[in-house]
C-alpha positions in Angstrom: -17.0 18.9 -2.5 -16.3 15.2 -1.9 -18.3 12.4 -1.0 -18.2 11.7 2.9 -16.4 8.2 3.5 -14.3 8.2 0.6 -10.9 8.3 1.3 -7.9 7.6 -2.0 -4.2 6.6 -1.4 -1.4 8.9 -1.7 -1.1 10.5 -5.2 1.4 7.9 -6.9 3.4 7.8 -9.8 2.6 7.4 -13.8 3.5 3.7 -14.2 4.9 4.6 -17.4 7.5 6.8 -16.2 10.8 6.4 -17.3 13.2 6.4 -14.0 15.6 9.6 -14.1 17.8 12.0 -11.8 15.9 14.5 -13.3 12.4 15.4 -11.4 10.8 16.4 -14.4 11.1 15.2 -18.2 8.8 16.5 -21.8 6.0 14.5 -21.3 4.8 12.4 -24.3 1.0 12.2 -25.6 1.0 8.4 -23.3 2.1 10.4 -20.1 -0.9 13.2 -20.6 -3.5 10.4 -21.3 -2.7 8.8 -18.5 -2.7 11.7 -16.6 -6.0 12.3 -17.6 -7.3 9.3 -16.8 -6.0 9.0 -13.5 -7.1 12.6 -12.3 -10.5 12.0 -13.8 -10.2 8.2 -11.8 -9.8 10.1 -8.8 -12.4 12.3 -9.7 -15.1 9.5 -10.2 -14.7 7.8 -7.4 -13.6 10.6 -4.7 -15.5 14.3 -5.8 -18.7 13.0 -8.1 -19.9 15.9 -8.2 -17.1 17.7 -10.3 -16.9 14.1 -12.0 -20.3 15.2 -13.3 -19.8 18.7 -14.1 -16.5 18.1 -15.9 -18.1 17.2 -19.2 -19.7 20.4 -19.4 -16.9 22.3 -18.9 -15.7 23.7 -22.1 -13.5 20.8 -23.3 -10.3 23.1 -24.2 -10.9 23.3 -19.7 -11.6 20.2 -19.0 -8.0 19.2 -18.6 -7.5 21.8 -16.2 -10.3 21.6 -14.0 -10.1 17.7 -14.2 -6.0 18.8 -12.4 -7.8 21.6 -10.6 -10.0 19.4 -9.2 -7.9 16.4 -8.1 -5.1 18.6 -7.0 -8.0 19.9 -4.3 -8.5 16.4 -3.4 -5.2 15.4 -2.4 -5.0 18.6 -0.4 -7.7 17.5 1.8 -6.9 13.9 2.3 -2.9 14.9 3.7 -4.5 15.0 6.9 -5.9 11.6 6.3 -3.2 10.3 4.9 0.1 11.8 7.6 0.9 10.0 10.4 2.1 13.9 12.1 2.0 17.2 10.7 5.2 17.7 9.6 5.0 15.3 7.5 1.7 17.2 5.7 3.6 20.6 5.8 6.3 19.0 4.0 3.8 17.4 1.8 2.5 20.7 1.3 5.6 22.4 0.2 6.2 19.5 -2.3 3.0 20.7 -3.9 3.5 24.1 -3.7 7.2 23.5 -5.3 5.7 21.1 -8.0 2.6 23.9 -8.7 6.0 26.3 -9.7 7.7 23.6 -11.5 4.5 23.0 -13.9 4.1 26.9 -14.1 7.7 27.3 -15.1 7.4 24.8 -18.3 9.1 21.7 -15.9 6.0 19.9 -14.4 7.4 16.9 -11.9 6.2 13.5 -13.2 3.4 13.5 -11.6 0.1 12.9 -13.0 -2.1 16.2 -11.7 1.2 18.3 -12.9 1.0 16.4 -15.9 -2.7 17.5 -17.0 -2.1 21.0 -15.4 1.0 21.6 -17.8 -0.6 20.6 -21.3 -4.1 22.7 -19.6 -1.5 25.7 -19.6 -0.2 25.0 -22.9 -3.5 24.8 -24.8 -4.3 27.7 -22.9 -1.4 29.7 -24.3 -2.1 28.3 -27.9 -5.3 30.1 -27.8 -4.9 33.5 -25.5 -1.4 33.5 -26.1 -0.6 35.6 -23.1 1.3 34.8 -19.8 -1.2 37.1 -17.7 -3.8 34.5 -18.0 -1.7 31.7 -16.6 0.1 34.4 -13.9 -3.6 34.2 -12.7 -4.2 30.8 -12.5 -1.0 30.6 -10.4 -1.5 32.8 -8.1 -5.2 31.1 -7.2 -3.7 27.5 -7.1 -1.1 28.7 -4.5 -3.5 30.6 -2.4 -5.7 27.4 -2.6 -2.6 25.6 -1.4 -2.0 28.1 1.5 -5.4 27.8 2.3 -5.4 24.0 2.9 -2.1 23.9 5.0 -3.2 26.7 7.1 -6.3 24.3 8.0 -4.3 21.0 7.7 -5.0 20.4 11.5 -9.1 20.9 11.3 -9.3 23.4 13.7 -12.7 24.7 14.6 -13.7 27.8 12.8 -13.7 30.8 15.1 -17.1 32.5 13.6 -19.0 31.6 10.4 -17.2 34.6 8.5 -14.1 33.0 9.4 -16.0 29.6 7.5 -17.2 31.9 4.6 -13.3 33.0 4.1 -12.5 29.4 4.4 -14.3 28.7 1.7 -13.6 31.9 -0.5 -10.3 31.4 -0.5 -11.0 27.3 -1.4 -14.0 26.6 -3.6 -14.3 30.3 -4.7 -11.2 30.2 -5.4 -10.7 26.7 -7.8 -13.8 28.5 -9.5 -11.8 31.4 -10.1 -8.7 29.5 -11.5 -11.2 27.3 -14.1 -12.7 30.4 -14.9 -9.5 31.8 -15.8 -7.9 29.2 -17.9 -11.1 29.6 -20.5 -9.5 32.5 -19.9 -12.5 34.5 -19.0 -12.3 37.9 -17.1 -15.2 39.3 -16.1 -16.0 41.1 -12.3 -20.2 39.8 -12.4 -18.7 36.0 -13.4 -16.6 36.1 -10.8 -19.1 38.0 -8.3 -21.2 34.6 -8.6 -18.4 32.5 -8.5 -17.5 33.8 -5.3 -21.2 33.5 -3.7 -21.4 29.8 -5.2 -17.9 28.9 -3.9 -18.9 30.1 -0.5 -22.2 28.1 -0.7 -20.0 24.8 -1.9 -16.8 25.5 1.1 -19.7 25.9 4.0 -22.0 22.3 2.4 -18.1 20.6 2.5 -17.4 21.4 5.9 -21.3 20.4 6.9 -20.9 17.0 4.7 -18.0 15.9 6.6 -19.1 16.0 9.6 -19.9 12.7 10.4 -16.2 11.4 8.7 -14.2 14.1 10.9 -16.4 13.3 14.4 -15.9 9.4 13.8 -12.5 8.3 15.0 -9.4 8.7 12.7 -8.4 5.1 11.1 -4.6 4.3 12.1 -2.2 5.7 9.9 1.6 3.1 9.5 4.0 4.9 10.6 7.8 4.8 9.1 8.6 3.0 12.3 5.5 0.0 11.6 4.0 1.5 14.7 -0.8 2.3 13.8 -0.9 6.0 14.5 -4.2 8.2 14.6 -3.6 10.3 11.8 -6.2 12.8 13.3 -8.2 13.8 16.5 -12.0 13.8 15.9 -13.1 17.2 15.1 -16.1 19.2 15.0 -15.6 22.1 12.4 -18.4 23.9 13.1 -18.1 27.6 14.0 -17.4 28.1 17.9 -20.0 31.0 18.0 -22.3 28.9 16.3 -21.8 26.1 18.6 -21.6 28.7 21.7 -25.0 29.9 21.0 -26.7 26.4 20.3 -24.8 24.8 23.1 -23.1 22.3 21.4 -20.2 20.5 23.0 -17.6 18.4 20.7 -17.3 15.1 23.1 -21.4 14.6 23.1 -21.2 15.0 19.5 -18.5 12.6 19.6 -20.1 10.6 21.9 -23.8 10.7 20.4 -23.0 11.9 17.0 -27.0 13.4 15.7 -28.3 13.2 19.2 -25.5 15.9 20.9 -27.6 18.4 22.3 -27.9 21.4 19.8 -26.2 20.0 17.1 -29.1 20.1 14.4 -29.5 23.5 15.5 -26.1 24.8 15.0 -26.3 22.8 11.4 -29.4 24.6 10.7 -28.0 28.0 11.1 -24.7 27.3 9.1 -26.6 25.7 6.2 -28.7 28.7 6.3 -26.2 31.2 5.1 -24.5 28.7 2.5 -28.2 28.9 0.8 -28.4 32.2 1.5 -25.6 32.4 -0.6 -27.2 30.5 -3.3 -30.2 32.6 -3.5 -27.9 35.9 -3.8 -26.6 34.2 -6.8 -29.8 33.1 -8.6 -31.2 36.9 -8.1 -28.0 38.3 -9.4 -28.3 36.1 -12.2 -31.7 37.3 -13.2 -30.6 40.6 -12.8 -27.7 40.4 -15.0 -29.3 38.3 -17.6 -32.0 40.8 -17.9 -29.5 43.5 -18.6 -29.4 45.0 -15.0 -27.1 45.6 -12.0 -26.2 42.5 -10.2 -27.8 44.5 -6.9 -24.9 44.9 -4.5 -21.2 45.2 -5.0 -18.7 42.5 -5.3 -17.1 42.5 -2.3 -13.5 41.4 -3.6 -12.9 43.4 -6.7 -9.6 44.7 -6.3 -8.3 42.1 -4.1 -5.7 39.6 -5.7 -6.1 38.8 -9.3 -9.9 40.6 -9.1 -8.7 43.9 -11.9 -11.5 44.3 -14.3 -11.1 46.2 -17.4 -14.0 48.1 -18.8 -13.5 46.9 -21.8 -13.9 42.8 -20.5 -17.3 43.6 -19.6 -19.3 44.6 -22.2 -21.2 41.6 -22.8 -22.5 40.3 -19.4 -24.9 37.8 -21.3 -22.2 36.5 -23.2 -19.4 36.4 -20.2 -22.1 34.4 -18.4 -22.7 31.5 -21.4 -19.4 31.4 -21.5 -18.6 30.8 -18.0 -22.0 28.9 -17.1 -20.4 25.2 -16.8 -17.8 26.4 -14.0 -20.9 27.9 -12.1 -22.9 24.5 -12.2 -21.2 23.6 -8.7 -23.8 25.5 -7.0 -25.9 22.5 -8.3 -24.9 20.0 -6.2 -24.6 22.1 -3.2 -28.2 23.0 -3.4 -29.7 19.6 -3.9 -27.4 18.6 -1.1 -28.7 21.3 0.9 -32.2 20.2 0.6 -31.4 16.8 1.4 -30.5 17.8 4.2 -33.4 19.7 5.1 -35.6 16.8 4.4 -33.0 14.6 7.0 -33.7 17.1 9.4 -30.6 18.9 9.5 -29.2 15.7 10.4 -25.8 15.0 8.2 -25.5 11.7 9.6 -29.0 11.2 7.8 -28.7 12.8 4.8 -28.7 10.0 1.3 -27.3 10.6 -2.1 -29.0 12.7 -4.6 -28.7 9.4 -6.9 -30.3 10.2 -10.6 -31.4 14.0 -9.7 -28.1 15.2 -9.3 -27.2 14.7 -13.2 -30.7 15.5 -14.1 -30.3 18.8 -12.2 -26.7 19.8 -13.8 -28.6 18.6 -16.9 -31.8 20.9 -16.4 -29.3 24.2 -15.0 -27.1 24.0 -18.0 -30.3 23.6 -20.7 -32.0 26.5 -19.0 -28.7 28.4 -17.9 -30.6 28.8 -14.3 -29.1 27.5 -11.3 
């Protein structure tokens, strides 16, 4: 999730870099630190809510989920940020060619590839098996596939089509921190999945009012101020179908379109529906039971579970606890905008509750 309004430049290169032929070059303890300050720059100012949960990440993660993180950032502002889509879908490739590079021991100069590659190596230093970082790849690139295939903000076509939208986003950047801890465990990643869902459907709600407002002028290479964008509506169309809501009122009238709170109503339904599932299933499981329904995804992509990686549910679960304190700021968010009326235009910051409450989850491992 990021904060509405907040829009960064293009990612840009370390300052420090040495120029060279070469697109990639061993990168000295100066290049990592200021790697990770720059990612967790962009993190601060752009996504505050993983700028909170970051320090409680495990910190032999943090590196990774402070790349993970900013990586997902700059994925979502290429549409911001193109003056026409080719220009994002070569973007896109760049990133996916870069994620290879850094996967393959030759990370470009560039600062997320930077933090990503000394992530991996600290990860091999203490698994000390490729597996683990095989996994992570393979849920970076599908988050990258993900973002291109929605790089023109289509409208949803039903809100399962949202809830893959988000499984294969938020869900899925869950999946790949939980990974680099390197944690395997099917129940871990059963909430993960739930919360993820939850977080993908509040992002889509919370950027509503920047995606309805009209695109700011992009320079072209040509000097010539470009839209970047069309205003969009990325609600689901059977959503909107059934409410009656019609994109020009709501860009015309923004809150006051016809059915609009309505339609917001029923999609911030299921992403707390999705919340709850995962606070039951977390009782359950910390009380030593079943989680109460089957995870929907085991045996889908990286989801093989060994027997023996499961044993200790309780322990899998402390272990894994920081990555699951996104569902935090999704539900305070959530209830903020309930108390606006299901009105996203309306809804305020969280201000000191939301560190309080990633404070108070962690303490009491509840969420």
């Amino acid at each position: 999730m990021h904060r509405p309004g907040i829009l960064g430049n293009g990612l840009k290169r370390l300052a420090s870099a040495p120029r060279s032929r070469r697109s990639f070059a061993t990168a000295t303890d100066a290049d990592v630190e200021s790697a990770r300050r720059y990612c967790l720059k962009q993190l601060q100012t752009s996504d505050y809510d993983a700028h909170l949960i970051h320090r409680f990440i495990p910190p032999p993660v943090q590196d990774t989920y402070a790349a993970l993180r900013a990586l997902n950032l700059e994925l979502v502002r290429l549409p911001e940020l193109v003056s026409n889509p080719t220009i994002g879908v070569m973007r896109m490739k760049f990133w996916q060619e870069s994620i290879d590079k850094t996967f393959a021991g030759q990370p470009p100069r560039e600062p997320i590839c930077i933090l990503l590659h000394r992530g991996l190596q600290q990860l091999e230093l203490r698994a000390g098996s490729s597996s683990t970082a095989k996994s992570i790849k393979f849920w970076v690139s599908r988050l990258i596939r993900t973002r291109e295939r929605h790089m023109d903000n289509r409208p949803f076509a039903t809100l399962a089509s949202l809830e893959d939208y988000a499984e294969h986003t938020y869900s899925t950047i869950m999946y790949a921190t939980l990974a680099s801890m390197p944690l395997r465990s099917m129940h871990v990643d059963h909430l993960a999945s739930h919360i993820g869902k939850a977080c993908g459907i509040v992002a889509v709600l919370r950027g509503i009012p920047i995606l309805a407002a009209p695109a700011q002028p992009v320079r072209s290479p040509s000097g010539l101020d470009t839209p970047s964008r069309t205003q969009a509506i990325l609600l689901p169309l059977d959503i909107m179908a059934e409410e009656g809501v019609k994109e020009e009122e709501v860009f015309r009238q923004g809150p006051n379109a016809p059915g609009l709170q309505d339609a917001i109503f029923k999609v911030a339904t299921r992403a707390n529906d999705h919340l709850i599932t995962a606070r039951e299933m977390l009782k359950r499981l910390k009380a030593g039971q079943d989680p109460g329904h089957e995870f929907e995804h085991q045996g889908e992509g990286e989801h093989q579970y060994f027997e023996e990686e499961n044993n200790d549910t309780a322990r899998d679960i402390r272990r894994g606890f920081g990555a699951l304190l996104e569902a935090v700021p999704a539900a305070q968010w959530l209830l903020s905008l309930e108390k606006a009326n299901f009105d996203p235009f309306a809804v305020k910051s969280s201000g000191w509750r939301l560190p309080w409450g990633v404070w108070q989850a962690l303490s009491k491992e509840r969420i």
